[in-house]
C-alpha positions in Angstrom: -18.5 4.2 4.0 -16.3 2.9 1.1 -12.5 3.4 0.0 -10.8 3.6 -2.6 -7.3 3.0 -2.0 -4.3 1.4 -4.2 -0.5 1.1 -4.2 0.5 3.1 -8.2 4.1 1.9 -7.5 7.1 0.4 -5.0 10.6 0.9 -5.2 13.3 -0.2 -3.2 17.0 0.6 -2.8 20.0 -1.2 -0.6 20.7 1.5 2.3 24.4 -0.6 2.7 23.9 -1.5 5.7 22.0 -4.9 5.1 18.7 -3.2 5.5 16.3 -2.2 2.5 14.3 1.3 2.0 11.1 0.6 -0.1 9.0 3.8 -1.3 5.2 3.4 -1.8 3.3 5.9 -4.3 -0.5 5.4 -2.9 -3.3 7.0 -4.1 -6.7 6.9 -1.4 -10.0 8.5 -1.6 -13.0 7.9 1.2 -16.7 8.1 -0.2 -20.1 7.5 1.7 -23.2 6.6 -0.1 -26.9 7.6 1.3 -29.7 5.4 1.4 -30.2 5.7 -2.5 -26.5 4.8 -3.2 -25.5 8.4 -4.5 -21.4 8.4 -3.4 -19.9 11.8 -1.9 -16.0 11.6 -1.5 -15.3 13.0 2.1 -11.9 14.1 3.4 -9.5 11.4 4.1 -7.6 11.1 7.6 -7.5 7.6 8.6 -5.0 5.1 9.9 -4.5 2.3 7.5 -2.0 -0.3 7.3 0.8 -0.3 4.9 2.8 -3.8 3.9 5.3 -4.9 3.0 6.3 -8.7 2.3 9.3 -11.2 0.9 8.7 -13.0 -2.1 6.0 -15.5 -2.2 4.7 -18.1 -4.0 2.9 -16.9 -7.3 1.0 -13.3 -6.6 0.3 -14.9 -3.3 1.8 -12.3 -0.4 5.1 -13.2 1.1 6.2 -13.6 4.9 5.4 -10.6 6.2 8.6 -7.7 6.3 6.6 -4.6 7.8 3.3 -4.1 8.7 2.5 -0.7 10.2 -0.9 2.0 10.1 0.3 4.9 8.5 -2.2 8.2 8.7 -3.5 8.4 5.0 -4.4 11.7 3.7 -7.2 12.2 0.5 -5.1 12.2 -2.8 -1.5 11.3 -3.5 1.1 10.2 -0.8 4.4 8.4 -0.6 5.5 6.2 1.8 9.2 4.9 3.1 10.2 2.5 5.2 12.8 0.3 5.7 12.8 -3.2 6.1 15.4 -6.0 7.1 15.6 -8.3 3.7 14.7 -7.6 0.4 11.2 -7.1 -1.1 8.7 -8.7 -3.1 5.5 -6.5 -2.8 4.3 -3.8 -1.2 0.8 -2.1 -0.7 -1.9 -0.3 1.1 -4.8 -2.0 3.0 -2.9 -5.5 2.1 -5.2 -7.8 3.9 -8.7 -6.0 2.4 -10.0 -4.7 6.1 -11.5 -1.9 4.1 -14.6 -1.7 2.4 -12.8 -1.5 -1.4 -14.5 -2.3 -4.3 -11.3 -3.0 -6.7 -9.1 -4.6 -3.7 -7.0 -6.3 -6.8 -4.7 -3.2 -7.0 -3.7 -2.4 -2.9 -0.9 -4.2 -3.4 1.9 -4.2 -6.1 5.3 -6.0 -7.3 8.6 -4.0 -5.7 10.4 -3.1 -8.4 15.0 -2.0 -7.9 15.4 1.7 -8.6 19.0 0.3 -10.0 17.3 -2.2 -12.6 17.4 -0.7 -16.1 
């Protein structure tokens, strides 16, 4: 069994009450190979962790803000959450426990929705 899952954007906004609410656009397939290595994409329904971390050091992950399994569905999904200081990144499957062949892109920059 192998997934394909990656984080296509992550927005946060100040909720004024010291808090921040991030939203996570994730896109996630699931695919099984036979014993010849011909993939099949199967329905997605699986709990998988969603992250989301202070700024670090470089590309490097941050301390950790948030850190929950979400139920992921096959296709397109957005996820919100809030967290108690502001962002750096944010992702799907942040730590790689999936089998993912392009694990470079589970995890992405949090970018203000009130930057220009």
């Amino acid at each position: 069994t192998l997934w394909d899952v990656r984080a296509r954007a992550a927005h946060v906004e100040p909720t004024g009450t010291g808090e921040y609410r991030v939203t996570i656009d994730v896109v996630a397939r699931k695919l099984r190979a036979d014993s010849v290595g011909n993939e099949t994409e199967v329905p997605l329904d699986d709990l998988i962790e969603i992250g989301v971390f202070a700024p670090g050091e470089g590309d490097g992950l941050g301390e950790p803000l948030y850190r929950q399994r979400h139920r992921i569905h096959s296709g397109e999904q957005t996820i919100r959450v809030t967290v108690p200081r502001e962002p750096g990144r944010a992702g799907i499957d942040p730590y790689h426990k999936l089998i993912d062949r392009q694990g470079n892109d589970n995890v992405v920059g949090v970018v203000s929705r009130t930057s220009p």
